[in-house]
C-alpha positions as CSV (number, residue, x, y, z in Angstrom):
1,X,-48.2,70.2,-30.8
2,X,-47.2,70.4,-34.3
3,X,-49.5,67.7,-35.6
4,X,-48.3,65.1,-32.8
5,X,-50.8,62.1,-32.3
6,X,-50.8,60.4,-28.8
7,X,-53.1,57.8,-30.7
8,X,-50.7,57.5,-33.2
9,X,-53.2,57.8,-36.0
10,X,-52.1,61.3,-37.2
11,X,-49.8,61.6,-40.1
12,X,-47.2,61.4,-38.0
13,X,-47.9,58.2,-36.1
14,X,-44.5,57.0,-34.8
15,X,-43.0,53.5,-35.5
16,X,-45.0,51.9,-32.6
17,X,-48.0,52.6,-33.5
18,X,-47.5,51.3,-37.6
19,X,-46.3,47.8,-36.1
20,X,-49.3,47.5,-34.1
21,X,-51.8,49.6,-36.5
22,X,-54.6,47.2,-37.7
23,X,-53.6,46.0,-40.7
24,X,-50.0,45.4,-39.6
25,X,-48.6,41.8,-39.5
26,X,-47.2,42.0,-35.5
27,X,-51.4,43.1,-35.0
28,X,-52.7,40.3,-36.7
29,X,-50.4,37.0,-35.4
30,X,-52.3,34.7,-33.3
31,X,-50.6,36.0,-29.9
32,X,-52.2,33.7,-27.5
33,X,-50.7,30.5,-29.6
34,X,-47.5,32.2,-30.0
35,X,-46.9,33.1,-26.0
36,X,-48.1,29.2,-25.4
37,X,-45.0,27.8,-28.4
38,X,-42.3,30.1,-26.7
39,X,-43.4,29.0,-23.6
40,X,-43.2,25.5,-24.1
41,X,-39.6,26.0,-25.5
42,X,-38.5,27.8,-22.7
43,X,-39.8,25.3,-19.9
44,X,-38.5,22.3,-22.3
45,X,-34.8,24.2,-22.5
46,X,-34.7,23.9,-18.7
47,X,-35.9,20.0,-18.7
48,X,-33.2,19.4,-21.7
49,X,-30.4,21.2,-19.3
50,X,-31.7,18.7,-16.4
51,X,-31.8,15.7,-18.5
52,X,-28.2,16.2,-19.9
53,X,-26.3,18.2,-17.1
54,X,-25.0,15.0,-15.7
55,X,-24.9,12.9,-18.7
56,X,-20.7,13.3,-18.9
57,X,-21.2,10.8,-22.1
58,X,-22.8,13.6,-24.3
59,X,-21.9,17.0,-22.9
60,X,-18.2,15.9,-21.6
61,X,-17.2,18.8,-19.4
62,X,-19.5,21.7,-20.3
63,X,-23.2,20.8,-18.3
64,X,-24.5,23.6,-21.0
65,X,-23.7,22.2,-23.9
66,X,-27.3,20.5,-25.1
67,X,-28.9,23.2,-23.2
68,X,-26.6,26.0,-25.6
69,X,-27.6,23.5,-28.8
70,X,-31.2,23.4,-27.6
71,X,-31.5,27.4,-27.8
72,X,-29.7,27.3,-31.0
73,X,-32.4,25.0,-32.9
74,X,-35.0,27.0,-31.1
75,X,-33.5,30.3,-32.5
76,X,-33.6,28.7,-35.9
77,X,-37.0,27.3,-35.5
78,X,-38.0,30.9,-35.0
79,X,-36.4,32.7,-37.6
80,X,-37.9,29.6,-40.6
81,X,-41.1,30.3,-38.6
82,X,-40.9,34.5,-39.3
83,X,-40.0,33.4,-42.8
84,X,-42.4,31.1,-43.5
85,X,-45.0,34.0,-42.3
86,X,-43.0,36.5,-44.4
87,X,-43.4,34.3,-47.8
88,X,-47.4,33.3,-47.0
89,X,-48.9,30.2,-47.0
90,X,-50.2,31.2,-50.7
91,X,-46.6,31.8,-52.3
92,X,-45.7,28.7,-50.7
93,X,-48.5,27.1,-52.3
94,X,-47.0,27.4,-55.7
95,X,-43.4,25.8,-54.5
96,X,-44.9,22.4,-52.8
97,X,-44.1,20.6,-56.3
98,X,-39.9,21.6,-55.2
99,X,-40.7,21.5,-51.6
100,X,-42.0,18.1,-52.7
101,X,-39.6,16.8,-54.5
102,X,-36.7,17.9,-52.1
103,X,-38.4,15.9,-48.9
104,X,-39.1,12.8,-50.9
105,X,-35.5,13.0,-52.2
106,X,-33.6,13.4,-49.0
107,X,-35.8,10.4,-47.2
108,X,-34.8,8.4,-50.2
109,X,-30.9,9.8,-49.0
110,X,-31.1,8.4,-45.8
111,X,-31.7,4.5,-47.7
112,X,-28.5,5.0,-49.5
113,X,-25.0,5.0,-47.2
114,X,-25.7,8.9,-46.4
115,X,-28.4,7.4,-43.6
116,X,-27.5,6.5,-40.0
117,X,-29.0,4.4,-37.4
118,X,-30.3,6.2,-34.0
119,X,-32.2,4.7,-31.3
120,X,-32.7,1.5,-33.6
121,X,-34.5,3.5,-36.3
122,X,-32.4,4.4,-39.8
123,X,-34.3,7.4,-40.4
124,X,-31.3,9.7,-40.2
125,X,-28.9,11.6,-42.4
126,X,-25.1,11.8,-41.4
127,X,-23.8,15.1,-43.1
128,X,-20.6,15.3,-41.8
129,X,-21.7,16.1,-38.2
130,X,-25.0,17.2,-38.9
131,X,-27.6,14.7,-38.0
132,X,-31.0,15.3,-40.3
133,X,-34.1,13.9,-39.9
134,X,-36.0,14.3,-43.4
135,X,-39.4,12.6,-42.0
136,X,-40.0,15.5,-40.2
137,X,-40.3,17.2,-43.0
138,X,-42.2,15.7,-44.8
139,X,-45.1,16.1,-42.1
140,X,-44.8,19.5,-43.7
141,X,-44.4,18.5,-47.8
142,X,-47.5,16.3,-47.2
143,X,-49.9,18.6,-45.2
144,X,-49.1,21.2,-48.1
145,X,-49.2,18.6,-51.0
146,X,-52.3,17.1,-50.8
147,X,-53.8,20.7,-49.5
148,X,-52.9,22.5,-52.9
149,X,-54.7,19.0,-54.5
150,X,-57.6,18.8,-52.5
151,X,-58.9,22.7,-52.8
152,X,-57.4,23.5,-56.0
153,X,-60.7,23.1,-57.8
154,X,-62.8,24.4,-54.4
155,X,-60.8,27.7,-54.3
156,X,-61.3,28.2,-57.6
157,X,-65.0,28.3,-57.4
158,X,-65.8,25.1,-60.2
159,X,-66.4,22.3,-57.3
160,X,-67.8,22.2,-53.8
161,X,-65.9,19.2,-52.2
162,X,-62.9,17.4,-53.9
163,X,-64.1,14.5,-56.2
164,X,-62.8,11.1,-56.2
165,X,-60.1,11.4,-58.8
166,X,-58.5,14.3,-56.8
167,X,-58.7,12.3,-53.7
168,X,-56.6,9.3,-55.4
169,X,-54.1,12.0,-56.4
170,X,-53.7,13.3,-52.9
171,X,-53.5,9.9,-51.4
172,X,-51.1,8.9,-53.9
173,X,-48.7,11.5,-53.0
174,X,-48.7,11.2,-49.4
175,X,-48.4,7.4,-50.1
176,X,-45.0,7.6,-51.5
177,X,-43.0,9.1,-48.6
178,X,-44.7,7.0,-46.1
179,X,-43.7,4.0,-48.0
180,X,-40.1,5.4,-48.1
181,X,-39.9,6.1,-44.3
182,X,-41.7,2.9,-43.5
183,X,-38.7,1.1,-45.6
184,X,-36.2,2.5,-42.6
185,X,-38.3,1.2,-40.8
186,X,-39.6,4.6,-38.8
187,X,-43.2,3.4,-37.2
188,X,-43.4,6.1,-35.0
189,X,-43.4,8.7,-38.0
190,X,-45.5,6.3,-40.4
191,X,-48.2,6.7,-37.3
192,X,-48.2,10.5,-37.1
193,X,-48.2,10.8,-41.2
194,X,-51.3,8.6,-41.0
195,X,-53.1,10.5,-38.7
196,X,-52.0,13.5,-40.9
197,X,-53.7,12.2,-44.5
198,X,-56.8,11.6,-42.3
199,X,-56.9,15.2,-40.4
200,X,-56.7,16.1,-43.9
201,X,-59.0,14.3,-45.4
202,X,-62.1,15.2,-43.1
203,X,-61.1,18.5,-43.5
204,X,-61.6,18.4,-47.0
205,X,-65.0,17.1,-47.4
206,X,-63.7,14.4,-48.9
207,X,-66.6,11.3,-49.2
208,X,-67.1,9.5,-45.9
209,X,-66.8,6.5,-47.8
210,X,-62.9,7.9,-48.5
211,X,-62.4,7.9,-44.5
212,X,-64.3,4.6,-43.8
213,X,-62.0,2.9,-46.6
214,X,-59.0,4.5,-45.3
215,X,-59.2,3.1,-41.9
216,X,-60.3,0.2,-43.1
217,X,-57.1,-0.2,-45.1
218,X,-54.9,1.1,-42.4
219,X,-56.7,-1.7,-40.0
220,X,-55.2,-4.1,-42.7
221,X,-52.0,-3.0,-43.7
222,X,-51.2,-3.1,-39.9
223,X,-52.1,-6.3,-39.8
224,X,-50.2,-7.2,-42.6
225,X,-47.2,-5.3,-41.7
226,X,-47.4,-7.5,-38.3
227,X,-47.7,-11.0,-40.0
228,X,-44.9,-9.9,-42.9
229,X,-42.3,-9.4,-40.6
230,X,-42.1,-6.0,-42.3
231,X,-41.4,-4.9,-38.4
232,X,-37.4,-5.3,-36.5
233,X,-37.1,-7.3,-33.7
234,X,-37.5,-4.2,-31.4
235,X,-40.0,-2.6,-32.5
236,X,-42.3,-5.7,-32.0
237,X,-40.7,-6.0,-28.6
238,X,-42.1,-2.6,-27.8
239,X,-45.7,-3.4,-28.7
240,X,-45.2,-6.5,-26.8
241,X,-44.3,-4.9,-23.7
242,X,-47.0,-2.2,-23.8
243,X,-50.0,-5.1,-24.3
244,X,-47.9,-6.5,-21.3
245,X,-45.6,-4.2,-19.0
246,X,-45.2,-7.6,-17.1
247,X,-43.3,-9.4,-19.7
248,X,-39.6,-8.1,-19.2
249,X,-39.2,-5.3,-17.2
250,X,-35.6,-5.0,-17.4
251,X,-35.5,-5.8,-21.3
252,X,-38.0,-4.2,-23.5
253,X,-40.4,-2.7,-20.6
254,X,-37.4,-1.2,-18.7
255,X,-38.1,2.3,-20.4
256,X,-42.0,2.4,-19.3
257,X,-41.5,1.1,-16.4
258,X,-38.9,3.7,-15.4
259,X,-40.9,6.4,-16.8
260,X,-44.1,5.9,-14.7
261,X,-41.6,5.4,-11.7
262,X,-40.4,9.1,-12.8
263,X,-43.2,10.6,-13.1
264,X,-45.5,8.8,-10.6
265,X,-42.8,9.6,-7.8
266,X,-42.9,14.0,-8.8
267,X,-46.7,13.9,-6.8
268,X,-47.9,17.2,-6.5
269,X,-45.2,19.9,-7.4
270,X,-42.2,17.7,-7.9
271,X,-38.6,17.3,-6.7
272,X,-36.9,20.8,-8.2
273,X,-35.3,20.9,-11.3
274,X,-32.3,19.3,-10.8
275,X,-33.4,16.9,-7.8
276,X,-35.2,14.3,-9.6
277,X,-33.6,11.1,-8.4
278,X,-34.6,9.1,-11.6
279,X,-33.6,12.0,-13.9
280,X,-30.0,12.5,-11.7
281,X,-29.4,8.5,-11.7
282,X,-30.1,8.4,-15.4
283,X,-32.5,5.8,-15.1
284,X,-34.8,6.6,-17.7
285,X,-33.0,6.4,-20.9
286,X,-33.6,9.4,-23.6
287,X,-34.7,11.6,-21.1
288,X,-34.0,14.9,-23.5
289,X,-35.8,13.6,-26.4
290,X,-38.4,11.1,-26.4
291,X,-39.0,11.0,-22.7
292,X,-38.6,14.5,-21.6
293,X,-42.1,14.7,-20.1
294,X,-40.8,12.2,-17.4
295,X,-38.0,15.0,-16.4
296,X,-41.3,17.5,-16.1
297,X,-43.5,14.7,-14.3
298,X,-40.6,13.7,-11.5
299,X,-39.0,17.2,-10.9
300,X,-41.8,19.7,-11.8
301,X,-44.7,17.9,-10.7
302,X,-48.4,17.2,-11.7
303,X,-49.1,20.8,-11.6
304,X,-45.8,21.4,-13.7
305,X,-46.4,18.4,-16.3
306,X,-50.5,19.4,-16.4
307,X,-49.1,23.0,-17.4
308,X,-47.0,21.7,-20.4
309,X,-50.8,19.7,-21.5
310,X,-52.5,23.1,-20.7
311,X,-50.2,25.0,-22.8
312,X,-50.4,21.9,-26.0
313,X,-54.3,22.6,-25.4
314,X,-54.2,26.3,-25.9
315,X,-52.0,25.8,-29.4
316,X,-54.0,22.7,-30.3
317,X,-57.1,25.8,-29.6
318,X,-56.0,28.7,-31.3
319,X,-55.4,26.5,-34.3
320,X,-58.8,25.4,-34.6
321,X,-60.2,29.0,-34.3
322,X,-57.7,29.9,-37.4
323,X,-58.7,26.8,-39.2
324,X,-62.5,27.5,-38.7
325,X,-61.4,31.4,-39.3
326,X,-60.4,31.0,-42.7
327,X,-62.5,31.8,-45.7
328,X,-60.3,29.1,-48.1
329,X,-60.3,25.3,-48.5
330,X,-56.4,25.5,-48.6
331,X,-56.1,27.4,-45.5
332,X,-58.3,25.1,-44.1
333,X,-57.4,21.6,-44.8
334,X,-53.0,22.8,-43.9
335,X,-54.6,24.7,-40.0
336,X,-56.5,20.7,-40.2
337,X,-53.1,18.7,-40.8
338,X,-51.1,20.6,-38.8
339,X,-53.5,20.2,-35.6
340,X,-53.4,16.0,-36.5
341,X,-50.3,15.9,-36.5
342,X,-49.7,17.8,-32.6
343,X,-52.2,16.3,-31.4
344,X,-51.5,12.8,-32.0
345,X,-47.9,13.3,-31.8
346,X,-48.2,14.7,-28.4
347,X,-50.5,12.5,-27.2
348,X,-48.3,9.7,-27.9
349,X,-45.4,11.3,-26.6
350,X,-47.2,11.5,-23.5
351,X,-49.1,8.3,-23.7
352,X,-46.1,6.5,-24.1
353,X,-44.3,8.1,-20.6
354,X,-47.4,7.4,-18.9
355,X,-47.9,3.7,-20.5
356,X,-51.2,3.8,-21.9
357,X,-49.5,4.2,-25.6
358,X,-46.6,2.3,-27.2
359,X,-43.0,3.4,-26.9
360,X,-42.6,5.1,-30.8
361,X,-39.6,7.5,-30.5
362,X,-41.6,10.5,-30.9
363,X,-40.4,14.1,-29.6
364,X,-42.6,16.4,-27.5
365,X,-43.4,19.1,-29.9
366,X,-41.5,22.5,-28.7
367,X,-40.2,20.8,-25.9
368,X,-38.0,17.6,-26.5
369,X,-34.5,18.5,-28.0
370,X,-33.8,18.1,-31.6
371,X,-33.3,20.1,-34.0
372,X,-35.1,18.9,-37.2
373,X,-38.1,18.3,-35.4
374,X,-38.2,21.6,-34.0
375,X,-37.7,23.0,-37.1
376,X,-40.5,21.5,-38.8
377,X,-43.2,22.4,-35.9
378,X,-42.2,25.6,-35.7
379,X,-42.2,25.8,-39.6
380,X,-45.6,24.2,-39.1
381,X,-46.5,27.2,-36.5
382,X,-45.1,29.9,-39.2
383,X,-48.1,28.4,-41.7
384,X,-50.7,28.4,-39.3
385,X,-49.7,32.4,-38.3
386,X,-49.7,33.0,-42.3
387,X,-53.7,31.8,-42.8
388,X,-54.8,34.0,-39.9
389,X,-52.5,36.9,-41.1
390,X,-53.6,36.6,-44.9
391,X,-57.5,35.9,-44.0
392,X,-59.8,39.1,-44.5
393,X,-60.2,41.3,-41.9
394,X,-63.6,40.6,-41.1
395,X,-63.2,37.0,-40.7
């Protein structure tokens, strides 16, 4: 046989077997969480086509085109997530001070005449055709950020929780982006990095008292946002219309209304892609971005919109196993933010089709089109892979 191995573990194991020997990368990525991301992109490329096939306004005369633009940020978001997993979470540990520096930079951009208005919030950057969200990004800057601060002296073996003065530190440098991107104003983003700097915080083993004053001091800052006037017109309109869909459904509750018409109308299994009536009349507005669940709701069903939850669930799962799987306080507390900030994002996303959350303008992670965002989760899904590929074996 001349030294052939069919187990491939002779010393001339072919190529297959080195990709998938033990201590290979490909054996070691969290498979079960990756299957569930692609999926999600693939059912939310056929929901983007659906949304936008008819919309003459923004494809012209090529029904392909957000459907070929979708792909295209998906390919991206792929090849920053193999990257990201090629440079480790650990060597990207030592760049968050740049990383840093670059995020709160370009958020600071998009207050000078670079920035843009879309869907009433100035949160964008016009660069010459290219549309950029920085917030999204700095989901990322921040969950790294205070992560290096917070374990610094844990990982290194000379404290057991983070003490108070490192706490301030991290809290400080999450603060100053969120007061930068609630300047735009973009609420819906100020929400999600909120629920971030907590997911990171009781990760940490930070104080309790840190997490009781922090929502205590979120409880007022919303309330003094609110009496301020700190808020635009519409986005008080909003909250107004989800403590009171009544109030004017063809105004401000038009879009919730619509959307539980959508999805409430899909019953079991749906219309067909493509035969949703509300999604064909262009009734609900947004439908490839913010409200793309209502496109899976009216033309794919409950069983097809319960599959998308299902397949949120399984990341939202596989993420805790690598967050609890990890032997590191960095490792930790960045698996920790990342899982705040799908979770909630999602949930409002989802909340806010379904009426039970206010209308934020937040994309459906892996499924709503856009590219920065879906650069930044999959980014996010690139770190997560990294921690469970650079943990010990026998964790």
């Amino acid at each position: 046989m001349g030294g052939f191995s069919v187990s491939g573990y002779g010393p001339e194991r072919t190529t297959m077997s080195k990709l998938f020997a033990r201590d290979s990368i490909a054996r070691r990525l969290d498979w079960p969480m990756l299957l569930a991301t692609l999926a999600l992109s693939v059912i939310g490329s056929a929901l983007v086509y659906s949304a936008t096939r008819n919309r003459t306004e923004l494809v012209g005369d090529d029904p392909y085109a957000y459907l070929l633009k979708h792909l295209l940020n998906i390919g991206i978001g792929i090849g920053l997530m193999i990257g990201t997993v090629w440079l480790g979470h650990r060597t990207l540990r030592t760049a968050v001070p740049i990383l840093y520096g670059v995020s709160v930079f370009l958020v600071l951009l998009v207050l000078t005449p670079l920035g843009t208005t879309i869907n009433g919030a100035h949160a964008w950057l016009d660069l010459g055709g290219l549309s950029l969200q920085p917030s999204e990004f700095v989901k990322v800057t921040i969950i790294l950020g205070m992560a290096m601060l917070l374990a610094a002296r844990v990982d290194a073996g000379d404290r057991e929780y983070p003490d108070h003065r490192t706490v301030v530190q991290a809290l400080g440098l999450a603060a100053v982006p969120i007061m930068i991107t609630m300047l735009m104003p973009d609420l819906g983003s100020v929400m999600v990095m909120a629920m971030i700097v907590l997911g990171v915080l009781l990760a940490s083993g930070a104080s309790n008292r840190w997490i009781l004053g922090l929502l205590g001091t979120g409880a007022a800052g919303a309330l003094a946002i609110w009496q301020l006037g700190v808020l635009d017109d519409y986005q008080i309109a909003r909250f107004a219309a989800f403590a009171n869909p009544a109030l004017d459904p063809s105004g401000v509750g038009y879009n919730t209304n619509q959307a539980r018409i959508a999805i409430g109308s899909g019953g079991l299994t749906g219309s067909g892609l493509g035969n949703g009536s509300q999604t064909t009349g262009q009734f609900v507005p947004e439908q490839q971005t913010d409200f793309i669940f209502t496109v899976a709701g009216e033309e794919l069903g409950f069983l097809g919109a319960g599959l998308i939850i299902l397949l949120l669930g399984v990341v939202l799962w596989r993420a805790c196993r690598i967050a609890r799987g990890t032997t590191e306080l960095y490792g930790t507390i960045v698996a920790a933010g990342i899982i705040a900030w799908f979770a909630f994002q999602a949930f409002e996303n989802i909340g806010m089709c379904l009426g039970i959350m206010p209308v934020a303008g937040l994309p459906l992670p892996f499924v709503s089109y856009g590219g920065t965002s879906m650069f930044a989760v999959w980014i996010a899904i690139g770190l997560l892979q990294s921690i469970r590929v650079q943990r010990p074996m026998s964790a």
